[in-house]
N, CA, C and O of each residue as an XYZ file, in Angstrom:
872
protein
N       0.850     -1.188      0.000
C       0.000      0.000      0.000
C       0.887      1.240      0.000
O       1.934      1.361      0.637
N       0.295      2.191     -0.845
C       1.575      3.425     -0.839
C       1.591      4.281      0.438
O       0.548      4.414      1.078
N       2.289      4.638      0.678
C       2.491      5.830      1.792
C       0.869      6.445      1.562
O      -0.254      6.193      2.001
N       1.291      7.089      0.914
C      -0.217      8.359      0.564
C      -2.022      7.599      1.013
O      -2.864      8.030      1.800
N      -2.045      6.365      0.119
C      -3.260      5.768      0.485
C      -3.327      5.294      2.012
O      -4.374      5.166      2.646
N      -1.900      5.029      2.551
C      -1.913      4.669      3.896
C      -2.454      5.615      4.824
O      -3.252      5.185      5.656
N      -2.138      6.908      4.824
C      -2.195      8.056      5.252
C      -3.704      8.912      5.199
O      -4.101      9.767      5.991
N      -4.444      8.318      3.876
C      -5.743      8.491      3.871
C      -6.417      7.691      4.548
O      -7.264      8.200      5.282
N      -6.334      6.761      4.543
C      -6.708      5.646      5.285
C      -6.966      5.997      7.069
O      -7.971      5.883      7.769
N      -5.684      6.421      7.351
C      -5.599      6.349      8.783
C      -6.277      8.044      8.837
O      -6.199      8.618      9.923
N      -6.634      8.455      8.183
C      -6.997     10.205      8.355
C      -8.655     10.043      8.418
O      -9.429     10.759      9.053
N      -8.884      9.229      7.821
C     -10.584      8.810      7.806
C     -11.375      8.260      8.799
O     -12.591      8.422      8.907
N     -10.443      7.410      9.740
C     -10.920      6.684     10.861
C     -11.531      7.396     12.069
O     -11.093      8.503     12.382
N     -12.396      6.895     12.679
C     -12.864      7.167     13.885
C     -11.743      7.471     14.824
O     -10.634      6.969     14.644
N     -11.946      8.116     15.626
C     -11.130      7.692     17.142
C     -11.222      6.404     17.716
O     -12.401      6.057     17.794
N     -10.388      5.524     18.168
C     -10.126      4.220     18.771
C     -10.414      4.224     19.704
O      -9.430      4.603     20.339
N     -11.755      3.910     20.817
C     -11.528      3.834     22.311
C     -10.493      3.322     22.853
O     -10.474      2.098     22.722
N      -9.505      3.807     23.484
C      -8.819      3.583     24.071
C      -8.128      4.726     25.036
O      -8.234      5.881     24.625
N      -7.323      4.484     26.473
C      -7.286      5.801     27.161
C      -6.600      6.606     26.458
O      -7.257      7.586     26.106
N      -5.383      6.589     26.056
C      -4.533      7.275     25.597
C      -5.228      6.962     23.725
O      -5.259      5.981     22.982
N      -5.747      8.606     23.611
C      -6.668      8.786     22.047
C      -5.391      8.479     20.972
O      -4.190      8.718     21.102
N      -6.129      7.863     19.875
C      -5.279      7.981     18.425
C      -5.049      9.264     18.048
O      -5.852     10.146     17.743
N      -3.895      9.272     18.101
C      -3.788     10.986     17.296
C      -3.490     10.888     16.154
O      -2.573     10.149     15.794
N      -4.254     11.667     15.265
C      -4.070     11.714     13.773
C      -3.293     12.976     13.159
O      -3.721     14.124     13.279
N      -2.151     12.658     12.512
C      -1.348     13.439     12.279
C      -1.576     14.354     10.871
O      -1.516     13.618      9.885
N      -1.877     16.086     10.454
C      -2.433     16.106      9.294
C      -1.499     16.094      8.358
O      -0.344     16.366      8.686
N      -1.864     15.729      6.800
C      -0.813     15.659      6.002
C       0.146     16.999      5.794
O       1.230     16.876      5.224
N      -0.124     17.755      6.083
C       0.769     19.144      6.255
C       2.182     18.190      7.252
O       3.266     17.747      6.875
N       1.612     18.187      8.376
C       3.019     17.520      9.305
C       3.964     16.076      8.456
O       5.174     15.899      8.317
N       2.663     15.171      7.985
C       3.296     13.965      7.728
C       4.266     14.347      6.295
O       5.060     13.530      5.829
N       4.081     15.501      5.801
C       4.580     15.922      4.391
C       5.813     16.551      4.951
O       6.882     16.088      4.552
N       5.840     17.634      5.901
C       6.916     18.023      6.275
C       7.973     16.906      6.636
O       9.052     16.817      6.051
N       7.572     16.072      7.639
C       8.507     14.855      8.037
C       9.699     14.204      6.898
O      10.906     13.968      6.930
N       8.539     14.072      5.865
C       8.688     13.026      4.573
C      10.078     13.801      4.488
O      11.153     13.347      4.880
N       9.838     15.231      3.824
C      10.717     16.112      3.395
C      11.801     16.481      3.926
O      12.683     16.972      3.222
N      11.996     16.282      5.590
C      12.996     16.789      6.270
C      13.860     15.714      6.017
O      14.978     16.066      6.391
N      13.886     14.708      5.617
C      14.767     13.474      5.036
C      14.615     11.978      6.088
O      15.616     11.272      6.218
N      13.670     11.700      6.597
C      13.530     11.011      7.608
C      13.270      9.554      6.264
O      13.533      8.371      6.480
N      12.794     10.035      5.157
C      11.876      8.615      4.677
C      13.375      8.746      3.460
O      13.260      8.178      2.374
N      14.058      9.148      3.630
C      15.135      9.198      2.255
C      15.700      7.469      1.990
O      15.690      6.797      0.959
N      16.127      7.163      3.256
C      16.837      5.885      3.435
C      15.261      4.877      3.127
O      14.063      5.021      3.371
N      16.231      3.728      2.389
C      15.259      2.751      2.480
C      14.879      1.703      4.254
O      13.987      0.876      4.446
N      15.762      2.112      5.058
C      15.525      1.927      6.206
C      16.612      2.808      7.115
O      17.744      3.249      6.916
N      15.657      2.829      8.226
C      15.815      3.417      9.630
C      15.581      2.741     10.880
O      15.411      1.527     10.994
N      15.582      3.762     12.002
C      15.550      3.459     13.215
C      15.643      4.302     14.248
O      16.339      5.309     14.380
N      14.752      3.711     15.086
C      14.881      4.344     16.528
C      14.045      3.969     17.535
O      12.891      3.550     17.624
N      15.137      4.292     18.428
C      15.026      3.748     19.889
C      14.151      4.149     20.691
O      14.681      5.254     20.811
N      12.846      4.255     21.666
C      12.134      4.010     22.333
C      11.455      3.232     23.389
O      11.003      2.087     23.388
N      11.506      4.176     24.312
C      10.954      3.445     25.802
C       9.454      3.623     26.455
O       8.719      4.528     26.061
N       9.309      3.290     26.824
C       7.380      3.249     27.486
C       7.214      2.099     27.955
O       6.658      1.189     27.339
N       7.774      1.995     29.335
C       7.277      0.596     29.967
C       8.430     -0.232     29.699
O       9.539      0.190     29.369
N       8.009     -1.749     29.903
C       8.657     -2.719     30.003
C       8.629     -2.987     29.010
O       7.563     -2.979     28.393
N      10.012     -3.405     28.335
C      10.309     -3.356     26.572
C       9.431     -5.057     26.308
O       9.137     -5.346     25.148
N       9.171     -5.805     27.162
C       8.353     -6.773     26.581
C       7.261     -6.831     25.957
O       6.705     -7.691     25.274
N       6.903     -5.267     26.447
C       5.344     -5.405     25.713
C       5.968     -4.304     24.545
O       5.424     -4.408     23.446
N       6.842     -3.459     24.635
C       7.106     -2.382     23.221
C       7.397     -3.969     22.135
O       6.951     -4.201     21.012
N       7.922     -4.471     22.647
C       8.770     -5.429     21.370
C       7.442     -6.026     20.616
O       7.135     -5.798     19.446
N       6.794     -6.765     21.460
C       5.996     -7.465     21.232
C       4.609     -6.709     20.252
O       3.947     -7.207     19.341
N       4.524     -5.129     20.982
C       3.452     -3.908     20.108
C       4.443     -3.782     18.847
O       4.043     -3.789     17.683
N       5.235     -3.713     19.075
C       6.068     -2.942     17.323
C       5.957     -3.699     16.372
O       5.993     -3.349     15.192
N       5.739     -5.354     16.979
C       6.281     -6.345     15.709
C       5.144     -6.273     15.240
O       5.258     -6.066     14.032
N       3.350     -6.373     15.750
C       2.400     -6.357     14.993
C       2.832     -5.164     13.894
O       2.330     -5.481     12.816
N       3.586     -3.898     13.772
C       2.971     -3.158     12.675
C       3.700     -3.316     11.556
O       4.909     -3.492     11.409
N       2.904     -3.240     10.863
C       3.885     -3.478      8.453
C       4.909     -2.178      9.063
O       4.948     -1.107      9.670
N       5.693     -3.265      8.340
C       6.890     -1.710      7.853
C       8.360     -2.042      8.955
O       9.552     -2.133      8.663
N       7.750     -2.142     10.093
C       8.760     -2.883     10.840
C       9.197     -4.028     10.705
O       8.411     -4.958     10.522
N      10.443     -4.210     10.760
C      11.720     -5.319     10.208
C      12.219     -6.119     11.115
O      12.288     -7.348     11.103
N      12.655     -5.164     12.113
C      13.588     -5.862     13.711
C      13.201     -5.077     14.869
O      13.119     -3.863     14.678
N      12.955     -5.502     15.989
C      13.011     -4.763     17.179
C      14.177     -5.607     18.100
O      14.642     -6.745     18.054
N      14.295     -4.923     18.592
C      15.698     -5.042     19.828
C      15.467     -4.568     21.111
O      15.297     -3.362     21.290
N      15.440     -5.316     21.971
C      15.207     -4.956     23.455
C      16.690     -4.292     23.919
O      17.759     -4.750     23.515
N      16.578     -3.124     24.845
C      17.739     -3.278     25.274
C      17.543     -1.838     26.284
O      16.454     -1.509     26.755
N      18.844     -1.069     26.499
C      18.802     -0.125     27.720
C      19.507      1.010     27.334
O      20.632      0.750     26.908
N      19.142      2.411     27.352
C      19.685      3.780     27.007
C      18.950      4.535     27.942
O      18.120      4.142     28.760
N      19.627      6.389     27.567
C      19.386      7.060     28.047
C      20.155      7.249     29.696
O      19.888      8.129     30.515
N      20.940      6.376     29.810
C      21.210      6.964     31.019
C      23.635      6.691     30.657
O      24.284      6.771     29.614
N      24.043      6.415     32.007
C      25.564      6.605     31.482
C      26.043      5.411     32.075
O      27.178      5.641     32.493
N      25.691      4.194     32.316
C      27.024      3.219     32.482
C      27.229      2.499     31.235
O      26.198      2.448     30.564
N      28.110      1.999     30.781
C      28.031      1.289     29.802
C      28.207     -0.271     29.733
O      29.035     -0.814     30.464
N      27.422     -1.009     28.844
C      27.254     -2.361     28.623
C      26.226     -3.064     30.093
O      26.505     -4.119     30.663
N      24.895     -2.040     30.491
C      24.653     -2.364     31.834
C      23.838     -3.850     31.738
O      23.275     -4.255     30.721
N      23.901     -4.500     32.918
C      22.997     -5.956     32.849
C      21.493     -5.245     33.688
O      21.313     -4.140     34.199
N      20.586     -6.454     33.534
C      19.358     -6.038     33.640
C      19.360     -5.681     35.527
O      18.738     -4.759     36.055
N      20.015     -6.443     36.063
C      20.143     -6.445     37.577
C      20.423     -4.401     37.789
O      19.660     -3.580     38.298
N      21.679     -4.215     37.214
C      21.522     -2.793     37.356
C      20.523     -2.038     36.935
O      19.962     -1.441     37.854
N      19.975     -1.793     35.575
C      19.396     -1.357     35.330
C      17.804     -1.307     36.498
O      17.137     -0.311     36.777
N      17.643     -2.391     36.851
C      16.531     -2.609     38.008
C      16.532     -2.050     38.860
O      15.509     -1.587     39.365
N      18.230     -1.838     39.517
C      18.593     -1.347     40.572
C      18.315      0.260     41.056
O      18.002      0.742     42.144
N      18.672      1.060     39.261
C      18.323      2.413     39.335
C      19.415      2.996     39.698
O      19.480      4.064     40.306
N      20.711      2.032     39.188
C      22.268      2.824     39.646
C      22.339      3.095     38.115
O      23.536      2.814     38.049
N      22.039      3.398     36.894
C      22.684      3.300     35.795
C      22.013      4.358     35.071
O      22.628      4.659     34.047
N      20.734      5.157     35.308
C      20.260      5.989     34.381
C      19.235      5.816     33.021
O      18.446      6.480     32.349
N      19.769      4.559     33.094
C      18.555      3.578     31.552
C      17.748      3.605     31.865
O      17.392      3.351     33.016
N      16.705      4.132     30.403
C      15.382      2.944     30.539
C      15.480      2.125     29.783
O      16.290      2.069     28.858
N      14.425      1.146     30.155
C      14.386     -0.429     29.156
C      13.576      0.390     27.830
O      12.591      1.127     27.881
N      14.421     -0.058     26.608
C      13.743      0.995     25.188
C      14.280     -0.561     24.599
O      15.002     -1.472     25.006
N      13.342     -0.210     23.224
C      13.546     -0.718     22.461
C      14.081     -0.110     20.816
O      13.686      0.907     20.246
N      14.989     -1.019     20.386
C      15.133     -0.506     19.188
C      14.377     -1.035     17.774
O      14.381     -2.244     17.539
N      13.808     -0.212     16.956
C      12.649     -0.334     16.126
C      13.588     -0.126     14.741
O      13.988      0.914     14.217
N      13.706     -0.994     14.507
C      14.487     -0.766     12.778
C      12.863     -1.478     11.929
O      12.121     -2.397     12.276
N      12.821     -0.355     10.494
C      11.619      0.068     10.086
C      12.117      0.743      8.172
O      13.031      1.495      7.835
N      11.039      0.047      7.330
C      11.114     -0.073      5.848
C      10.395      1.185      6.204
O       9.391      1.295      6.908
N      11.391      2.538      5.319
C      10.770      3.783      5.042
C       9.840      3.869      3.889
O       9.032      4.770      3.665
N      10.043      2.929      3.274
C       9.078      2.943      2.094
C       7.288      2.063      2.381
O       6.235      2.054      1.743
N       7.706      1.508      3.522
C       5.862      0.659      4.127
C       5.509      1.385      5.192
O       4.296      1.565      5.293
N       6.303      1.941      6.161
C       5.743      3.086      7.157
C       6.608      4.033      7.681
O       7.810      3.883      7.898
N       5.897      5.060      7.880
C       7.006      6.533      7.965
C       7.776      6.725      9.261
O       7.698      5.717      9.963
N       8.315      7.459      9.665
C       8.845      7.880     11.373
C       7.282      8.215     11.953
O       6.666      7.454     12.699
N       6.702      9.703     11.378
C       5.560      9.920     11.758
C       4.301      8.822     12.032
O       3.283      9.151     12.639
N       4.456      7.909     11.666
C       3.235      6.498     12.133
C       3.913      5.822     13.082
O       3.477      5.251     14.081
N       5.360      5.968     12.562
C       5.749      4.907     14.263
C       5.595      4.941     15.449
O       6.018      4.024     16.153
N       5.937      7.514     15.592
C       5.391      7.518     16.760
C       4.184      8.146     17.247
O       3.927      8.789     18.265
N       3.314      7.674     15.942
C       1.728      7.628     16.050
C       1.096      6.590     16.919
O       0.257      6.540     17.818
N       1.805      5.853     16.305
C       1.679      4.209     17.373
C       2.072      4.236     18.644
O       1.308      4.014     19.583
N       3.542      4.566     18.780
C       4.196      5.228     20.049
C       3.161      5.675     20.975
O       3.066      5.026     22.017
N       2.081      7.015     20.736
C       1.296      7.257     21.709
C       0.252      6.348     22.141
O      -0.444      6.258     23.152
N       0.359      5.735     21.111
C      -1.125      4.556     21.730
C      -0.696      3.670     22.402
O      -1.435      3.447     23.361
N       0.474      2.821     22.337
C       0.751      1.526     22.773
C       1.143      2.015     24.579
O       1.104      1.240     25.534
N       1.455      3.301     24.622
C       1.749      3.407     25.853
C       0.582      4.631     26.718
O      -0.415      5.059     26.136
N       0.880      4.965     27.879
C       0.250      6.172     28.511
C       1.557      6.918     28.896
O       2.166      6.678     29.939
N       1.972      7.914     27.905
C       2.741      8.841     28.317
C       2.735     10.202     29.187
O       3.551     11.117     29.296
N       1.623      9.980     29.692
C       1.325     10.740     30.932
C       1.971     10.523     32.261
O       2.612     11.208     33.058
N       1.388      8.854     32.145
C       2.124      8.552     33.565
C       3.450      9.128     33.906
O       4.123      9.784     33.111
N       3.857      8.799     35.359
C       5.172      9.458     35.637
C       5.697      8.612     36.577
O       5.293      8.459     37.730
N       6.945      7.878     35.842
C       7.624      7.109     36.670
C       7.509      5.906     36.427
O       7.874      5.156     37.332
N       6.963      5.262     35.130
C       6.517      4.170     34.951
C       5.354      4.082     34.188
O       4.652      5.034     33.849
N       5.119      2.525     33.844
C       3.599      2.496     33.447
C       2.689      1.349     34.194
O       3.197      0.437     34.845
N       1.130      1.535     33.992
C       0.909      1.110     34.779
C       1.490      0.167     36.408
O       2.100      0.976     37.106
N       1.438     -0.991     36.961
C       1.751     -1.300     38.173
C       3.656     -1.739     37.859
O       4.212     -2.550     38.600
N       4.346     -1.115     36.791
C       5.761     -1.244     36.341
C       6.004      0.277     36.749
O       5.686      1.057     35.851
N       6.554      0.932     38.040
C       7.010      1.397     38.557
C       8.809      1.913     38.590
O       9.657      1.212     39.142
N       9.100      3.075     37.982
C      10.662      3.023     38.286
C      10.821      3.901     37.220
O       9.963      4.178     36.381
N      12.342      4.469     37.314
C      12.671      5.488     36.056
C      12.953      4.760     34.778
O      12.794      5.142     33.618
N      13.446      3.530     35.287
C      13.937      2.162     33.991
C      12.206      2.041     33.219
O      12.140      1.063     32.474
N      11.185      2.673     33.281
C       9.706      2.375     32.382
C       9.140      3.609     32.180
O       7.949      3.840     31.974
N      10.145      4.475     32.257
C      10.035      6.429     31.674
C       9.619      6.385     30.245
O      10.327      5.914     29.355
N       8.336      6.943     30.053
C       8.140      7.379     28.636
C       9.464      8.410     27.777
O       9.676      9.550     28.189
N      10.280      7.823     26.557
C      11.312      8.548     26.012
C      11.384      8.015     24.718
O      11.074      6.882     24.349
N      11.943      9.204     23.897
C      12.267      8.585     22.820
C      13.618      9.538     22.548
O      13.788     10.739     22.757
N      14.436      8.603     22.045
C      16.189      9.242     22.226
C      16.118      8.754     20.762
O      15.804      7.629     20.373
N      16.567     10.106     19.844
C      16.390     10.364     18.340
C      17.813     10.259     18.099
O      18.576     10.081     19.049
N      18.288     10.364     16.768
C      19.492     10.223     16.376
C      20.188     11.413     15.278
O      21.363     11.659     15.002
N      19.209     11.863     14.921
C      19.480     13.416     13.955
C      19.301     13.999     14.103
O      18.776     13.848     15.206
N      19.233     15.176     13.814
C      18.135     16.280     13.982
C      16.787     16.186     13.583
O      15.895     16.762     14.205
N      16.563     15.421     12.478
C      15.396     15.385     11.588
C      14.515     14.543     12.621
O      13.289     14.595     12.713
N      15.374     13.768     13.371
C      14.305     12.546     14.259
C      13.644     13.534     15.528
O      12.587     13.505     16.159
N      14.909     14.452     15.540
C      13.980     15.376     17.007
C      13.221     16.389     16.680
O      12.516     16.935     17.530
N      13.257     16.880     15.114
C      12.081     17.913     15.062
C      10.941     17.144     14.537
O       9.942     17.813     14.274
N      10.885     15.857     14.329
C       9.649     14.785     14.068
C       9.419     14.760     15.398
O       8.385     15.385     15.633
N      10.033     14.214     16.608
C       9.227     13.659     17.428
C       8.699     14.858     18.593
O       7.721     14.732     19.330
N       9.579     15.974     18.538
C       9.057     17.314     18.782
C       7.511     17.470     18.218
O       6.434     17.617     18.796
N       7.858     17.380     16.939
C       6.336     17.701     16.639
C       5.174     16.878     16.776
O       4.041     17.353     16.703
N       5.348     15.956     16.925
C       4.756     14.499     17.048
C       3.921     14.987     18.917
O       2.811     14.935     19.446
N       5.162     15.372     19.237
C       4.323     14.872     20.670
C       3.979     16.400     21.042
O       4.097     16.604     22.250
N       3.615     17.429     20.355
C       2.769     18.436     20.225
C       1.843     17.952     19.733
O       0.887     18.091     20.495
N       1.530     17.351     18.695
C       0.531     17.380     18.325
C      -1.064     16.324     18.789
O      -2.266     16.424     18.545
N       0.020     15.133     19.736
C      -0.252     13.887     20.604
C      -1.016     15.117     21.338
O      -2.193     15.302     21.030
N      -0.415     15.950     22.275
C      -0.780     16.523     23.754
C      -1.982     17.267     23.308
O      -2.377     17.831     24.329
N      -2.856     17.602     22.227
C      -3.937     18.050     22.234
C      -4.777     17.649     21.903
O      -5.813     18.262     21.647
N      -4.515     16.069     21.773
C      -5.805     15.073     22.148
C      -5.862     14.616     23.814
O      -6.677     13.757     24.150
N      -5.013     15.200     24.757
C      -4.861     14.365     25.795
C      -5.180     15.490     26.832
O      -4.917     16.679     26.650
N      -5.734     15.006     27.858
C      -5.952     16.578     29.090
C      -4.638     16.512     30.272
O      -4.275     17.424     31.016
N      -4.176     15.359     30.179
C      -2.778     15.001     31.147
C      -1.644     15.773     30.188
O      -1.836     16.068     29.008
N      -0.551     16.009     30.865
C       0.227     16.572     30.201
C       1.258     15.353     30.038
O       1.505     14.603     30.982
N       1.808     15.219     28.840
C       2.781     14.147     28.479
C       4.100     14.374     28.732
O       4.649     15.391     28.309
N       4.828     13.330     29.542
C       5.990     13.289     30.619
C       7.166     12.359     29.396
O       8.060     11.593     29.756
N       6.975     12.556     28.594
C       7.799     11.669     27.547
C       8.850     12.780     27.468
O       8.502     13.960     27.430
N      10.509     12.298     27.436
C      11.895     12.883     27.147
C      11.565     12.490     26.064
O      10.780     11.597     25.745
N      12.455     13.484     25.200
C      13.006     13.570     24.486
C      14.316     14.277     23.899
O      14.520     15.426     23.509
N      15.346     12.826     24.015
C      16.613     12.992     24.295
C      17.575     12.172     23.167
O      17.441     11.077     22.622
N      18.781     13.403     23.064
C      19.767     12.429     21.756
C      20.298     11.080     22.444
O      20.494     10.822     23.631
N      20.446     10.381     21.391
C      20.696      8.710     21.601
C      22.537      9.096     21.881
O      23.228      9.790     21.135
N      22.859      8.608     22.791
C      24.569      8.484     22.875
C      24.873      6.999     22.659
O      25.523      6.838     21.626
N      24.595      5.827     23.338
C      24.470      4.869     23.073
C      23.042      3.453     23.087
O      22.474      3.466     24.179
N      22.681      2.768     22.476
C      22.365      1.558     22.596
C      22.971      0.518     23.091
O      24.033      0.088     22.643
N      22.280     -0.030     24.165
C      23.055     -1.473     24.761
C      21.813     -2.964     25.014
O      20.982     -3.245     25.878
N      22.256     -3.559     23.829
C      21.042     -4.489     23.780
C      21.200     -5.200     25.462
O      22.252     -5.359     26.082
N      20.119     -5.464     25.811
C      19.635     -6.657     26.625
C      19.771     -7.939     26.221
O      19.646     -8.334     25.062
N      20.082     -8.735     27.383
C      20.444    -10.138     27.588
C      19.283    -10.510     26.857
O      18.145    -10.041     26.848
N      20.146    -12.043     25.862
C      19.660    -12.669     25.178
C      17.544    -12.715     25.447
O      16.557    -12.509     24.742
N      17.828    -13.115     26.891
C      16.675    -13.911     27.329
C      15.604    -12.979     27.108
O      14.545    -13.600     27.021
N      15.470    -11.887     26.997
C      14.742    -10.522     26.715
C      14.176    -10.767     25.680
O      12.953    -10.689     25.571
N      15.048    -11.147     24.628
C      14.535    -10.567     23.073
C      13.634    -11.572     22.389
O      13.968    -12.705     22.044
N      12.806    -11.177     22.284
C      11.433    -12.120     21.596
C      11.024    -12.672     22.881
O      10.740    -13.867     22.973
N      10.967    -11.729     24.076
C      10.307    -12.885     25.248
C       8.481    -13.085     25.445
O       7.890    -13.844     26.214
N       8.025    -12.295     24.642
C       6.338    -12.594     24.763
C       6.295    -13.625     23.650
O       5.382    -14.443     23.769
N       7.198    -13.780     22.445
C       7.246    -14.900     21.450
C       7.320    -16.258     22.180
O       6.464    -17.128     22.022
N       8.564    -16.410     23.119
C       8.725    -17.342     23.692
C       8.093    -18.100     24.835
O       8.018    -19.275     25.195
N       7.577    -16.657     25.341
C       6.740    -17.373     26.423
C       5.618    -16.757     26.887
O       5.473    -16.055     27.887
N       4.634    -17.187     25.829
C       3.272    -16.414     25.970
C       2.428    -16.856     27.059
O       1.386    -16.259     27.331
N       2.822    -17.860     27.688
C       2.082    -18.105     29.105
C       2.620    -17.933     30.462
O       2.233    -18.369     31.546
N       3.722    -17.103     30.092
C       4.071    -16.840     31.601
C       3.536    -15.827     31.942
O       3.157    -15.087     31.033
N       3.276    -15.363     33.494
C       2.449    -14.905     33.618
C       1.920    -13.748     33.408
O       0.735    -13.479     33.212
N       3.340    -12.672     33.476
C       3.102    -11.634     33.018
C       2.630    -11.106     31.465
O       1.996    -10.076     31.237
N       2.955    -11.770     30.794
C       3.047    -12.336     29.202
C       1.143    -12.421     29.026
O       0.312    -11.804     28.360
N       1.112    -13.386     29.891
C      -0.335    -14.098     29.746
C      -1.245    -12.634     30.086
O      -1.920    -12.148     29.178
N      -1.211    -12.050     31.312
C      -1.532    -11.137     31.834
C      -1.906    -10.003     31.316
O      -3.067     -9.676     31.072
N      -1.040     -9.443     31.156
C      -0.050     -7.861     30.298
C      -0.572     -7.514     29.094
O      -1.498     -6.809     28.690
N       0.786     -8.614     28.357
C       0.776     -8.024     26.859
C      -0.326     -8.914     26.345
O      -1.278     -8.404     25.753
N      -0.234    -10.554     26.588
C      -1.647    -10.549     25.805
C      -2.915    -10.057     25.100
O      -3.361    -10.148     23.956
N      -3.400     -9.373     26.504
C      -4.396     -8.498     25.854
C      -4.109     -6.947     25.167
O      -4.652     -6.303     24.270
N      -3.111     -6.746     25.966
C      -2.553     -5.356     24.668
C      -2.190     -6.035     23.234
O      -2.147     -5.175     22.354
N      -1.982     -7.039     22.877
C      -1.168     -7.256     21.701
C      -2.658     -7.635     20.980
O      -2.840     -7.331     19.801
N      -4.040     -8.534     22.018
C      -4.966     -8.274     20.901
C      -5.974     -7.119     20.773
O      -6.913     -6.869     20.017
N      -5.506     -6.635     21.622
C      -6.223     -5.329     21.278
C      -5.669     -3.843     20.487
O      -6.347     -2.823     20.367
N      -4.369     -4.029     20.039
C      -3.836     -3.680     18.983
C      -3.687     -4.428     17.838
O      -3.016     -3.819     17.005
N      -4.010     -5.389     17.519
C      -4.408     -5.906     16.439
C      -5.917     -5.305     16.116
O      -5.686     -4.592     15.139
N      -6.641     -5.249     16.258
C      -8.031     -4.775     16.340
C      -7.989     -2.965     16.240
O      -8.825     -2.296     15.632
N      -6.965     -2.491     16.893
C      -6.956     -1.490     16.446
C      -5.968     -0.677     14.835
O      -6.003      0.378     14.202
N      -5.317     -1.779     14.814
C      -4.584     -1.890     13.431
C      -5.837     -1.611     12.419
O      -5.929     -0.600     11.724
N      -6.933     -2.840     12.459
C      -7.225     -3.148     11.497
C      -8.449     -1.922     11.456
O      -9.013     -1.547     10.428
N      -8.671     -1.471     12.668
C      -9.539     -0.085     12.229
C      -9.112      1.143     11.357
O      -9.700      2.057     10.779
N      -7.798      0.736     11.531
C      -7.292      2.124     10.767
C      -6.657      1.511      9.142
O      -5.700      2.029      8.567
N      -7.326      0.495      8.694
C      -6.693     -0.312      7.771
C      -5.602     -0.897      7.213
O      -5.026     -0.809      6.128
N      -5.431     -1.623      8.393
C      -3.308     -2.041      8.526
C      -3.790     -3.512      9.034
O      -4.634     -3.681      9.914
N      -2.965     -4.770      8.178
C      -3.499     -6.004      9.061
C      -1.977     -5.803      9.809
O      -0.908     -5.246      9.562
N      -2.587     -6.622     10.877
C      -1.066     -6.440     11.861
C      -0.460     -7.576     11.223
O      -1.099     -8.038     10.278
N       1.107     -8.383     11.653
C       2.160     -9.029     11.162
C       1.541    -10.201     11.934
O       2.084    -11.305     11.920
């Protein structure tokens, strides 16, 4: 489906019940984006946090266009940290994930269209009963072009929302993937409990909201 019909598509839809509203981005913004060179490369990326990266990994892979996600830990300064620190709250990370993404099946601007839904970037300090600075709403950009997208992005998020949105937005210095056991862990173990719990029902209830806005999920 081309960019453009995609974009009509998602401009036509209802609002999604859900707490945190779909924000629809107008083609004025999604045109600027295009142009600032974000869609030039046939692929990209970027890193993002909201919660416990089990459920980001697991939300990103339902959408077209995305290729790879990567669990892992930024935003803060030790380097190569294990998950024990990061828990600990000696290291500065949050758990983010990295989203590598076909510029030609979906844009920066839809990724962090999605971005506002899959999470509540209001909260502070966490998300729901995942508590701690390691589950800080952030997104750590890599150009310039990625921070005047997600600048504008989350202006334009905050006037569908009456909470004010607590999401950083901060340059990427490094990525440090997470231990093996992390990556693909709602793949691997969809009945444990948190898995079962959690993301389950977020993962089918973003499928369902995919398909309202005319996207089958992956």
């Amino acid at each position: 489906m081309s960019g453009s019909r995609l974009i009509a598509l998602w401009l036509r839809q209802k609002p999604f019940p859900a707490k945190v509203k779909f924000i629809r981005f107008s083609l004025v913004l999604v045109t600027a984006v295009t142009l600032s060179g974000l869609a030039q490369a046939k692929t990209d990326s970027i890193v993002l946090g909201g919660g416990c990266f089990w459920c980001l990994d697991a939300s990103y892979k339902l959408l077209p266009g995305v290729t790879h996600v990567t669990c892992g830990y930024a935003g803060g300064t030790v380097k190569n940290p294990t998950y024990e620190q990061v828990s600990a709250h000696n290291t500065g990370h949050a758990e983010v994930v990295k989203v590598e993404f076909d510029t030609d099946k979906v844009s920066f601007a839809q990724l962090l269209e999605f971005f506002w839904h899959v999470h509540d970037p209001t909260q502070v300090g966490g998300q729901g009963n995942d508590i701690g600075p390691q589950y800080r709403s952030i997104i750590l950009y890599s150009n310039p072009a990625q921070k005047a997208g997600a600048t504008a992005s989350l202006i334009e998020a905050q006037k569908g929302l009456k909470d004010k949105i607590t999401t950083e937005i901060v340059a990427l210095t490094d990525f440090w993937p997470a231990e093996e056991y992390h990556q693909d862990y709602f793949a691997k173990n969809p009945n444990q409990a948190y898995c079962a719990l959690i993301i389950k029902p977020k993962v089918s209830k973003l499928k369902q909201f995919l398909e309202t806005v005319g996207l089958k999920s992956k």
